[in-house]
GUBARO-542493 format. One record per residue (C-alpha): chain; x, y, z; residue in one letter. Coordinates in Angstrom, 2 decimals, always signed. Example, Ala and Ser with C-alpha at 12.3 -4.5 7.8 and 13.67 -1.06 7.14 Angstrom:
<vexfis>
VEXFI  mol       xx       yy       zz  type
VEXFI    A   +12.30    -4.50    +7.80     A
VEXFI    A   +13.67    -1.06    +7.14     S
</vexfis>
This chain:
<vexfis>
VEXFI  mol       xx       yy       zz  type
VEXFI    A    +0.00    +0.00    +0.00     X
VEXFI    A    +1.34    +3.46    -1.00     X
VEXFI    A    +0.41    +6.81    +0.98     X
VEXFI    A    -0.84   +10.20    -0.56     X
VEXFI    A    -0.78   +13.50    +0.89     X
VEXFI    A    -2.99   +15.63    -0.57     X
VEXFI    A    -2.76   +19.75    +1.54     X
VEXFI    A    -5.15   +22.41    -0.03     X
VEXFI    A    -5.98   +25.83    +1.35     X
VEXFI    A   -10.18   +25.80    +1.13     X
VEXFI    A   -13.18   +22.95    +0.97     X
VEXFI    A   -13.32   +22.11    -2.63     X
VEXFI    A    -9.55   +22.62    -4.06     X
VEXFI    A    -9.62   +18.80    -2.92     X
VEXFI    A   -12.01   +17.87    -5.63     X
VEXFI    A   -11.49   +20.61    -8.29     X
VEXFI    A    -7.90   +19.75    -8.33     X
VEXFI    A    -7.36   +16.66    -7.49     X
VEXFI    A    -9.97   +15.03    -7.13     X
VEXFI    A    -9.69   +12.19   -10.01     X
VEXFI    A    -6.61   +11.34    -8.60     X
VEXFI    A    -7.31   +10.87    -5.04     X
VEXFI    A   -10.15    +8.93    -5.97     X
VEXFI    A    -8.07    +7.07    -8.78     X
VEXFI    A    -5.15    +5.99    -6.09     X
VEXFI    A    -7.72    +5.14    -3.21     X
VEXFI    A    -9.18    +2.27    -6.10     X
VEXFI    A    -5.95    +1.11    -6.42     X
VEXFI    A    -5.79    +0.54    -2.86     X
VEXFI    A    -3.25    +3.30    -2.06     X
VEXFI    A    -4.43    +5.41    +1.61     X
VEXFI    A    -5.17    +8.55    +1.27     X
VEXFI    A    -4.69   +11.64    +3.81     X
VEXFI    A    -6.40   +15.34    +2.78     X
VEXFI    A    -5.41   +18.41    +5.10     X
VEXFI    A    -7.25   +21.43    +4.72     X
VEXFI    A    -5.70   +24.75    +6.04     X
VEXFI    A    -8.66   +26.64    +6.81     X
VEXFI    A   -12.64   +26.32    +6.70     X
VEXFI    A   -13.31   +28.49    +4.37     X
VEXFI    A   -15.55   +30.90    +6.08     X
VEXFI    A   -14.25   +34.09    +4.02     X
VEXFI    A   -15.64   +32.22    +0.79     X
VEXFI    A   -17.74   +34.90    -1.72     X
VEXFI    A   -20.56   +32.44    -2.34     X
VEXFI    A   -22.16   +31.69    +1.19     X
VEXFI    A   -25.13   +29.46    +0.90     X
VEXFI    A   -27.46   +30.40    +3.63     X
VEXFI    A   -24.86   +31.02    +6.31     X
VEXFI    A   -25.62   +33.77    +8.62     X
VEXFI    A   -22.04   +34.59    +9.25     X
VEXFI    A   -18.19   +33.16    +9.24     X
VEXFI    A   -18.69   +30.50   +11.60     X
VEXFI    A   -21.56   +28.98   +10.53     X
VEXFI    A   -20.55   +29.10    +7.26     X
VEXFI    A   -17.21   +27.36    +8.44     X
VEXFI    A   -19.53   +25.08   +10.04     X
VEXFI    A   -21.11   +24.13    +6.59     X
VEXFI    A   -18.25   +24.48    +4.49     X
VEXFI    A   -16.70   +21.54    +6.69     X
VEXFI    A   -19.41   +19.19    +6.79     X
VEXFI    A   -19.49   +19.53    +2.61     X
VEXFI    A   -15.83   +18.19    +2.77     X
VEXFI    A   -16.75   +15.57    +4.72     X
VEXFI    A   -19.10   +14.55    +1.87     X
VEXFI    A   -16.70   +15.11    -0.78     X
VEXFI    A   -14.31   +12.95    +0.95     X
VEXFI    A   -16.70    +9.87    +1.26     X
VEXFI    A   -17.30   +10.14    -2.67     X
VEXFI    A   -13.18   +10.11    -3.58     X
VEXFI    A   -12.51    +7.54    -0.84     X
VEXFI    A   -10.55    +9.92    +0.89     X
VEXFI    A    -9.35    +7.78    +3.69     X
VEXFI    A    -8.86   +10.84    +6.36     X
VEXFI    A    -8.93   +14.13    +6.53     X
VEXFI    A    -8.64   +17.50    +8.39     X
VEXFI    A    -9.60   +20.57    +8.11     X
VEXFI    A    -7.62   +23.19   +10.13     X
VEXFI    A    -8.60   +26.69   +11.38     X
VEXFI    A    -6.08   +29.12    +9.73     X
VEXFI    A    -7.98   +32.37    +8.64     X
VEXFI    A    -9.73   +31.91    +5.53     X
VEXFI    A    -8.32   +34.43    +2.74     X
VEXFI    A    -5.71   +35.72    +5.77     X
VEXFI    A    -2.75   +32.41    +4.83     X
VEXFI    A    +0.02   +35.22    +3.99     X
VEXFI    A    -0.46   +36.45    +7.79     X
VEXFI    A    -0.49   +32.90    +9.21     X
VEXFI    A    +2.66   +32.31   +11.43     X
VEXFI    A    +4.69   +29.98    +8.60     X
VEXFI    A    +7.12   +28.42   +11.15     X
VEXFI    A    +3.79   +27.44   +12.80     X
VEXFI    A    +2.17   +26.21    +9.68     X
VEXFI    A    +5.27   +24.36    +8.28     X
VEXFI    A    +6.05   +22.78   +11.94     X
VEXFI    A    +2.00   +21.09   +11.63     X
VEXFI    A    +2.59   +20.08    +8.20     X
VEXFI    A    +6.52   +18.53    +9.05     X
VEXFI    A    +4.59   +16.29   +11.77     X
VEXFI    A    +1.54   +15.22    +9.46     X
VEXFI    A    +3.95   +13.91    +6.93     X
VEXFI    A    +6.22   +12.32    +9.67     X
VEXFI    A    +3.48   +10.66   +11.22     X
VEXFI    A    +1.55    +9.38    +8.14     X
VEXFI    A    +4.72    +8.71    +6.07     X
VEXFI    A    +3.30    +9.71    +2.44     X
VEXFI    A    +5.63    +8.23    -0.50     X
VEXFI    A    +3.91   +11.22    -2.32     X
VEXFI    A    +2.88   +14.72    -1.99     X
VEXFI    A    +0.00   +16.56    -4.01     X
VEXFI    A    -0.60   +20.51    -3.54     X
VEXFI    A    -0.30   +23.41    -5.68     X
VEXFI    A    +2.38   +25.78    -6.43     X
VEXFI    A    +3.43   +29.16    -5.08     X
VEXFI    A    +1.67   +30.66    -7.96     X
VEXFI    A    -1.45   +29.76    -6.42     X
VEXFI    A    -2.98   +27.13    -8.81     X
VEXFI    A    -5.04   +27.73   -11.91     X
VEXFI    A    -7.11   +30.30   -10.36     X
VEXFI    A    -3.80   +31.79    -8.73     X
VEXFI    A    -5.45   +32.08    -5.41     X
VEXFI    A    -3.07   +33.81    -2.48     X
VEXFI    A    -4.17   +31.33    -0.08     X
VEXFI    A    -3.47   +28.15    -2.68     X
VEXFI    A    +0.27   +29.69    -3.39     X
VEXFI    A    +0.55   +30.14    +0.52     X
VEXFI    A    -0.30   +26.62    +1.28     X
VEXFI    A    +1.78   +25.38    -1.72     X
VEXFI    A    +4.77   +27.43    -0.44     X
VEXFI    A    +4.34   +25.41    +3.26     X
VEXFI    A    +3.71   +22.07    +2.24     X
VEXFI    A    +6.54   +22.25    -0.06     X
VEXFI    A    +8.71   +23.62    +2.84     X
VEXFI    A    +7.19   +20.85    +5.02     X
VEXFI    A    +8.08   +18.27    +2.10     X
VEXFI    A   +11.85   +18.74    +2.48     X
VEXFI    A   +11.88   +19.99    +5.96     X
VEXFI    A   +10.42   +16.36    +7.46     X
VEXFI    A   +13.04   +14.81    +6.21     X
VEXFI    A   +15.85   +16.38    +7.88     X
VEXFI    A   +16.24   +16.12   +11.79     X
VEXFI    A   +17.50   +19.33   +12.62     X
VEXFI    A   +13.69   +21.01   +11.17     X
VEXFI    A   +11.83   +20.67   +14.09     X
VEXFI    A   +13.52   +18.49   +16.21     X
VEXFI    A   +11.05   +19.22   +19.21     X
VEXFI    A    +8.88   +16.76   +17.61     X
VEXFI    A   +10.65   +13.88   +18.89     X
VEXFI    A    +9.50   +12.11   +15.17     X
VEXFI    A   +11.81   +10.33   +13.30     X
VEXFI    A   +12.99   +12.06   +10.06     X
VEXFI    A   +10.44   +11.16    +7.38     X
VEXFI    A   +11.46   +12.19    +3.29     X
VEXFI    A    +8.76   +11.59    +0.87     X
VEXFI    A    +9.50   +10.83    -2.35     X
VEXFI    A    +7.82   +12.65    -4.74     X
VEXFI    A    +6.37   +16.16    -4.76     X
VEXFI    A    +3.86   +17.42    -6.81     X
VEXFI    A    +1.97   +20.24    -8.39     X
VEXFI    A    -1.36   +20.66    -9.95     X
VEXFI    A    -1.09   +22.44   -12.99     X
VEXFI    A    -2.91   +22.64   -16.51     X
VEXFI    A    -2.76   +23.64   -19.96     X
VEXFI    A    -4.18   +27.42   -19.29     X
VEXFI    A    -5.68   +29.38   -16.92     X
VEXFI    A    -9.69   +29.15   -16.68     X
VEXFI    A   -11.24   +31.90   -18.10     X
VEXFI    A   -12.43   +34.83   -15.93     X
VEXFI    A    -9.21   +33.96   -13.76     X
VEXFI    A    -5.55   +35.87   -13.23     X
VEXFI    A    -3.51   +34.59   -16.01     X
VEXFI    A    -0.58   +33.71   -13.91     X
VEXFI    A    +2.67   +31.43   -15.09     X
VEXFI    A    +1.83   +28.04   -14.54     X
VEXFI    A    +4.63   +25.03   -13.67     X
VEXFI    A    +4.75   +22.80   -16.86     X
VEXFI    A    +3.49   +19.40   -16.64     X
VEXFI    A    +5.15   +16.51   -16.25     X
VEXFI    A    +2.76   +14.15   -15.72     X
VEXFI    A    -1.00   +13.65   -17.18     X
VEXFI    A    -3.61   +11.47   -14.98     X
VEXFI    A    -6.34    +9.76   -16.83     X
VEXFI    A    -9.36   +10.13   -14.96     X
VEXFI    A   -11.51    +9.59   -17.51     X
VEXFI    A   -13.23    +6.70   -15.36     X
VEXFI    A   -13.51    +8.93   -12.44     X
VEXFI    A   -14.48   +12.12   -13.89     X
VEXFI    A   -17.76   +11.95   -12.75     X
VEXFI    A   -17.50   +11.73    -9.60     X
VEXFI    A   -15.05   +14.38    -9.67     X
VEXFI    A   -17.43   +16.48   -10.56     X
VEXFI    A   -20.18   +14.98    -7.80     X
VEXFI    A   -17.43   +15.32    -5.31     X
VEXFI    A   -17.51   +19.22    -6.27     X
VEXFI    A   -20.85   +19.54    -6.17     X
VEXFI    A   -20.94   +18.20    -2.66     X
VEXFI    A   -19.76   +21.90    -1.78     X
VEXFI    A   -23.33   +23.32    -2.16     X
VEXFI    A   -22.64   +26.90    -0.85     X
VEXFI    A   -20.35   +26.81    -4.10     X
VEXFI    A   -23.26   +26.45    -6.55     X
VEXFI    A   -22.69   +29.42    -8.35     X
VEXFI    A   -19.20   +27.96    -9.69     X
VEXFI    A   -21.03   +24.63   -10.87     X
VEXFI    A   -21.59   +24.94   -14.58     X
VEXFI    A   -18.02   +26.89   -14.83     X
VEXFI    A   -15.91   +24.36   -13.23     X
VEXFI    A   -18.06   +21.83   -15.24     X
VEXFI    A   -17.47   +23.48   -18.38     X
VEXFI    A   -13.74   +24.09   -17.86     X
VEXFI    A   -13.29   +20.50   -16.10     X
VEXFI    A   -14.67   +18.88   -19.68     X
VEXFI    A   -12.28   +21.02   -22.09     X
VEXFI    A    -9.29   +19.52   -19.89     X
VEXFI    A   -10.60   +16.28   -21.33     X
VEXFI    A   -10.65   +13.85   -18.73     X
VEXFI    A    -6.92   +14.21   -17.05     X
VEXFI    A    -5.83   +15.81   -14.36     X
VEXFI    A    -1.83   +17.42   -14.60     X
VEXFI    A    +0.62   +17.82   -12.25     X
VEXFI    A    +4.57   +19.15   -12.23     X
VEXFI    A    +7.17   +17.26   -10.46     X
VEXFI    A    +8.69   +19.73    -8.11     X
VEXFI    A   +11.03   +17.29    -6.18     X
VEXFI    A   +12.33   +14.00    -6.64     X
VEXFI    A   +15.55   +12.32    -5.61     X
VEXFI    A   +18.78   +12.96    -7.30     X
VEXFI    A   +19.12   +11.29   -10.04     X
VEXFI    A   +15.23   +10.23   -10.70     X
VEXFI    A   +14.45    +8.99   -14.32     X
VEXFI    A   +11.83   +12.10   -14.68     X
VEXFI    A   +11.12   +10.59   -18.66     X
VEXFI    A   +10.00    +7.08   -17.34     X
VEXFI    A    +7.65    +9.03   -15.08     X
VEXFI    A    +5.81   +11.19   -17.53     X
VEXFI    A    +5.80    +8.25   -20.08     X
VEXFI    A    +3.51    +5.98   -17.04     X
VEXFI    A    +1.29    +9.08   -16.30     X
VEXFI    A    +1.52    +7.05   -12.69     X
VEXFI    A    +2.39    +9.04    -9.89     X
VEXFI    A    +3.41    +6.18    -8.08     X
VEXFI    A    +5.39    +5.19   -10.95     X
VEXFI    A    +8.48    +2.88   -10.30     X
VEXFI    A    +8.08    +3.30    -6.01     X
</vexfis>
C-alpha cells in the first residue's frame, strides 16, 4: 500500500484539483490523507450562512461529503484564517505540516504551487509554499527536532497544474506538466465530489465546463524528486506512483 498527501488551502480545491486522482489511487488501494488549512468561512458564495462560523460550520461538513465520494481515507480541516494564509505564522504552519507527513509517512505529496494554482489564489500559493517547505523539511532532523519524530522524506512532490488558466481567472505562469492522470473513469464523480460543496453552486456549470475542455486528465509538475530520478519514465507511465 502506497500513501498520498494531498494539503489544499479551502473545501473544494480537494475535488477541483485533485480530485480524479485521489479517488483514482484510493481504487488502487493506495491510503489517502487530505489536510485542509482553513474552513473556508471568508468564501464569496455563502449558501445560507448567517455569518463566518456557521458558514465554516457548513463548508466543513461539505468536505466531509466530498471525501466519502473520492474515498478519501482521512482528513482534516484546520482553522487558519480563511483568505488571511500570507499572515499565518509559517514556522507554525510548516512545523503542523513537518509532523503530518512524519506521522503518516506519504511516498507522495499533491498541492499546488506558489503561484497559487489555476485560479492563482493567495491562499493556494501560501499553502503550496508550506507544504513544499514541510516536504523537504520532514526529512531532515534538525527542522523541528522538538517533535521527537523520526525524520520522514517523501518521495515525490507534486503540483497541480494545466494547460491554461480558466477563463475569468488571473492569467498567472503556470509550472509545466510533467505528468498527465487519466481520470476519464472517475471524472464523474469528480465532478459529484464538487458539487458536494453546495454553498459553491454558483461555480457549478463553470468548473463543469472548464473540467470537460481539460478532457478527462488531471496534470501535475514534479517539483522534487531524488537525485538522479528517471523524470522521462515518469511522464511516459502518467503514474504518480510510478516505479516506487
Amino acid at each position: 500500500m502506497k500513501r498520498l498527501l494531498c494539503i489544499t488551502a479551502h473545501p473544494d480545491d480537494e475535488a477541483g484539483n485533485f480530485g480524479g486522482t485521489l479517488l483514482k489511487s484510493a481504487a488502487a488501494g493506495n491510503q489517502t490523507l487530505l489536510i485542509c488549512l482553513t474552513a473556508g468561512e471568508a468564501a464569496r458564495n455563502r449558501g445560507r450562512a448567517v455569518d463566518n462560523e456557521d458558514l465554516a460550520a457548513i463548508r466543513t461538513r461539505e468536505l466531509a461529503r466530498s471525501c466519502e465520494l473520492l474515498k478519501i481515507g482521512a482528513h482534516q480541516v484546520w482553522s487558519f484564517a480563511d483568505g488571511k494564509l500570507m499572515e499565518a505564522n509559517f514556522h507554525e504552519v510548516t512545523g503542523r505540516l513537518v509532523k503530518v507527513i512524519r506521522d503518516f509517512q506519504p511516498h507522495v505529496v499533491l498541492t499546488l504551487g506558489p503561484e497559487g494554482g489555476i485560479t492563482g489564489h493567495p491562499d493556494h500559493a501560501m499553502a503550496g509554499l508550506a507544504a513544499t517547505a514541510a516536504f523537504h523539511w520532514a526529512g531532515r532532523e534538525q527542522f523541528f527536532p522538538q517533535q521527537a519524530k523520526l525524520p520522514h522524506q517523501a518521495a515525490r512532490l507534486f503540483y497541480g497544474t494545466a494547460e491554461r488558466n480558466p477563463p475569468h481567472m488571473p492569467t498567472v505562469p503556470l509550472p509545466p506538466i510533467d505528468v498527465r492522470v487519466d481520470i476519464a473513469a472517475y471524472f464523474e464523480t469528480k465532478l459529484a465530489a464538487f458539487q458536494a460543496h453546495s454553498t459553491q453552486a454558483p461555480l457549478f456549470e463553470r468548473f463543469a465546463g472548464f473540467a470537460r475542455q481539460m478532457g478527462g486528465v488531471e496534470c501535475f509538475h514534479l517539483a522534487a524528486a531524488p537525485a538522479g530520478f528517471d523524470r522521462s519514465a515518469l511522464i511516459a507511465s502518467g503514474d504518480l506512483f510510478h516505479a516506487l
